[in-house]
N, CA, C and O atoms as a DFTB+ gen file, in Angstrom:
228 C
 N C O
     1  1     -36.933      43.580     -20.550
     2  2     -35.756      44.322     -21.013
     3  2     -36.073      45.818     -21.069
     4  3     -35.275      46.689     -20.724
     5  1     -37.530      46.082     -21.618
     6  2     -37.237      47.597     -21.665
     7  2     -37.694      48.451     -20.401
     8  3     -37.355      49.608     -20.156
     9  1     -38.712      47.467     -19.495
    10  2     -38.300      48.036     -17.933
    11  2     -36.945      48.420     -17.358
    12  3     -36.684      49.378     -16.630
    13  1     -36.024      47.348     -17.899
    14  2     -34.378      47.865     -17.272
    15  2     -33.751      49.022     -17.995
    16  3     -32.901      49.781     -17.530
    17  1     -34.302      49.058     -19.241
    18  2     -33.769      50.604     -19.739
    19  2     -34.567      51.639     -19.130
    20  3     -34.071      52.634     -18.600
    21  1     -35.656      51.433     -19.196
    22  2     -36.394      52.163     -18.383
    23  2     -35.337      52.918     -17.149
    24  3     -34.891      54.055     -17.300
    25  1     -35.051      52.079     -15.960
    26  2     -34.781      52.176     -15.101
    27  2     -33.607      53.330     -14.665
    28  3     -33.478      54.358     -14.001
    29  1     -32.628      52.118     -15.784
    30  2     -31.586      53.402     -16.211
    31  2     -31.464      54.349     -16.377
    32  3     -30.724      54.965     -15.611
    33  1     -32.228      55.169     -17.671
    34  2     -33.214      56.382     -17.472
    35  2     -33.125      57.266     -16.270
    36  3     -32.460      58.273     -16.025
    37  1     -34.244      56.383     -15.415
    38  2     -34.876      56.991     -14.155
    39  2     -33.356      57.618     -13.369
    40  3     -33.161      58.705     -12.826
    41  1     -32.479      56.503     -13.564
    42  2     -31.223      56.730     -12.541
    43  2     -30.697      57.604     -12.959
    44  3     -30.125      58.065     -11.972
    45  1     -30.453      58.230     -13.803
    46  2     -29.477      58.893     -14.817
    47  2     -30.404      60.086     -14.382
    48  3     -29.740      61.052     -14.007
    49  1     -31.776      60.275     -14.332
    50  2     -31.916      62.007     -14.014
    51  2     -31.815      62.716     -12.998
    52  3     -31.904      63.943     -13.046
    53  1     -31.624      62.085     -11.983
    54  2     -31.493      62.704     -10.425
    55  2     -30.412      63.909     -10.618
    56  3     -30.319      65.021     -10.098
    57  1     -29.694      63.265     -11.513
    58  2     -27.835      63.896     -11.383
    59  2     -28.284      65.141     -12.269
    60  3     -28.005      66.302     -11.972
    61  1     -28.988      64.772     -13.353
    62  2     -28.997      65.840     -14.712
    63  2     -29.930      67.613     -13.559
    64  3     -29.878      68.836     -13.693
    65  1     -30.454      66.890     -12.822
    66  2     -31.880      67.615     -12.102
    67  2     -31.598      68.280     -11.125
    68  3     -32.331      69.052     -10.507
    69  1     -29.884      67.857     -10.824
    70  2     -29.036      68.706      -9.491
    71  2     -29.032      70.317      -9.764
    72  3     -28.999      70.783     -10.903
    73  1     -29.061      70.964      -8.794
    74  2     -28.698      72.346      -8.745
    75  2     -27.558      72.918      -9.224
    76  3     -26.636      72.104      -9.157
    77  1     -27.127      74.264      -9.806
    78  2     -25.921      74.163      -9.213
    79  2     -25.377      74.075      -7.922
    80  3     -24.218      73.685      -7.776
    81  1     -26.185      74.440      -6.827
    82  2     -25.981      74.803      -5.326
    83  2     -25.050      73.439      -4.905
    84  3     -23.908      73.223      -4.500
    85  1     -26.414      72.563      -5.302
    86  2     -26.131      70.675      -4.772
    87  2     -25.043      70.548      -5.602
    88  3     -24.040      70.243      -4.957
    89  1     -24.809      70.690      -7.054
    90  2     -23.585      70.111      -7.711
    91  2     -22.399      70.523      -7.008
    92  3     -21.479      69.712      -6.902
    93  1     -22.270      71.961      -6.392
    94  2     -21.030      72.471      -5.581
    95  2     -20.453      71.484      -4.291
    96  3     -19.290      71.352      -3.913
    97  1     -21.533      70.930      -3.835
    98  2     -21.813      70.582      -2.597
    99  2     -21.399      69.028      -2.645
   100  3     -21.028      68.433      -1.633
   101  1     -21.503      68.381      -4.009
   102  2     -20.919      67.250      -4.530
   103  2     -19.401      67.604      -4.405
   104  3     -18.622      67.121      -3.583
   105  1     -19.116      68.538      -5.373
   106  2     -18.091      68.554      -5.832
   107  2     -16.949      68.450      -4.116
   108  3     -16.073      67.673      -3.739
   109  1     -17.584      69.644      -3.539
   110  2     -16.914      69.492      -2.024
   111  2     -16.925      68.347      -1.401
   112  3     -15.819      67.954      -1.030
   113  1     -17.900      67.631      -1.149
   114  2     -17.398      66.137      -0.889
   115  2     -16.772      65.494      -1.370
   116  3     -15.726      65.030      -0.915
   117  1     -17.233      65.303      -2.387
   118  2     -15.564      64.655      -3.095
   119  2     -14.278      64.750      -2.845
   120  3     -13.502      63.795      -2.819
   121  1     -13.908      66.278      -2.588
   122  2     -12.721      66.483      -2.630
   123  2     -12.300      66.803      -1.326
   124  3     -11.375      67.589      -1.123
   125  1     -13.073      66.105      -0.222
   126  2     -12.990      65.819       0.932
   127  2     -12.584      64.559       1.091
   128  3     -11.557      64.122       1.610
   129  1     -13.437      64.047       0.622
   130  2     -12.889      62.203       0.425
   131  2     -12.000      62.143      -0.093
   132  3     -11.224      61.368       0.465
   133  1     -11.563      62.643      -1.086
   134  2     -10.400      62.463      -1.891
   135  2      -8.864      63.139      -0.571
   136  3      -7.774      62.571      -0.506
   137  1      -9.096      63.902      -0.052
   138  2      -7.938      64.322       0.825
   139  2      -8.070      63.372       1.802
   140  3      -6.958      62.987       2.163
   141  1      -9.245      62.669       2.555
   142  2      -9.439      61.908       3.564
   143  2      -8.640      60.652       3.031
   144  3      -7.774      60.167       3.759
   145  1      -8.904      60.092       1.753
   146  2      -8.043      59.070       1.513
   147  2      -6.797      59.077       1.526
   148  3      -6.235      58.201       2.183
   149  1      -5.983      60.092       0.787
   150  2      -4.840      60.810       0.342
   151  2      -3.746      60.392       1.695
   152  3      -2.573      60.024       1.756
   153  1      -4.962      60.703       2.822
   154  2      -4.303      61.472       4.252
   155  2      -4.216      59.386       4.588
   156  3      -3.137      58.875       4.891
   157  1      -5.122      58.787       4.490
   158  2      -5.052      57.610       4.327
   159  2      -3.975      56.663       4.211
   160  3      -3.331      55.987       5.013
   161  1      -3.980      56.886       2.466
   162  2      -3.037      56.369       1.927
   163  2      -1.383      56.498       2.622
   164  3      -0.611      55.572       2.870
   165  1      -1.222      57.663       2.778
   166  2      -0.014      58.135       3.323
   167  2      -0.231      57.917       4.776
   168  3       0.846      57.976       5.370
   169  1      -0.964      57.749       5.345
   170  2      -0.480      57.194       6.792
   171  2       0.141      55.654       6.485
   172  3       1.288      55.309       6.770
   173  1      -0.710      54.948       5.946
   174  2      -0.419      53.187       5.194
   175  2       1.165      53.247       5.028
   176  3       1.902      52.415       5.558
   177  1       1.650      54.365       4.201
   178  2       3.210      54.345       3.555
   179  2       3.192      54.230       2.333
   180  3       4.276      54.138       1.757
   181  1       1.810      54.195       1.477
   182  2       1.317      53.646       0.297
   183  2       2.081      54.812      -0.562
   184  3       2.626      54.479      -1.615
   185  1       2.125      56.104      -0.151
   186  2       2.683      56.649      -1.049
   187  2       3.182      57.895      -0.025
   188  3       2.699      58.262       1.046
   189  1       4.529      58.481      -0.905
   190  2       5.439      59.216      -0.114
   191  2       5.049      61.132       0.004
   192  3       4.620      61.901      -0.857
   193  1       5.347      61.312       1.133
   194  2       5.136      63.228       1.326
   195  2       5.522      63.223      -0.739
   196  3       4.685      63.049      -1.625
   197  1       6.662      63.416      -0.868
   198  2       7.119      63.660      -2.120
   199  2       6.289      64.049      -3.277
   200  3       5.952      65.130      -3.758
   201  1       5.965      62.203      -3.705
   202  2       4.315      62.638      -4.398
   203  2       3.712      63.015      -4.364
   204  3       3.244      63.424      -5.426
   205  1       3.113      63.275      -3.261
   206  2       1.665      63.795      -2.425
   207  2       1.959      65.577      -2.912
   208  3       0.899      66.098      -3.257
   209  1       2.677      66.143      -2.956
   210  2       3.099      67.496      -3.276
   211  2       2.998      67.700      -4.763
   212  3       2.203      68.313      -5.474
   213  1       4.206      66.888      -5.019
   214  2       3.811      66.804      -6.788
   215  2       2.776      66.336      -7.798
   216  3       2.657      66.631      -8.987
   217  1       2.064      65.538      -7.029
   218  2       0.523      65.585      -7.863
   219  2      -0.687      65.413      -7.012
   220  3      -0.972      64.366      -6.431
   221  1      -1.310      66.403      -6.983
   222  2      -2.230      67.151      -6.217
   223  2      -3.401      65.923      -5.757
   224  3      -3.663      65.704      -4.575
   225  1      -4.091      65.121      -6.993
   226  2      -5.048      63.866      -7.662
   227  2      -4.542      63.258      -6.748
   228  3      -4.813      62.070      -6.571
């Protein structure tokens, strides 16, 4: 058991240990993916131009 907390730990500092440079660089992917889906979704029909304007998320 306390190897798996352990572990957890370990996982949890990569993120704390980011740059700001790398955190920017997250953040931009993200919100790449997030338009890549968006662009996604709305090809599907899943959701309308309409929405897509009125809430940005």
């Amino acid at each position: 058991d306390d190897g798996h907390v352990i572990d957890l730990v370990k996982d949890q500092l990569p993120e704390l240990q980011l740059s700001e440079e790398d955190r920017q660089k997250n953040l931009e992917l993200l919100e790449e993916a997030k338009k890549v889906s968006d662009r996604f979704l709305q090809r599907r029909g899943r959701r309308s131009t309409c929405s897509l304007t009125e809430s940005p998320t």
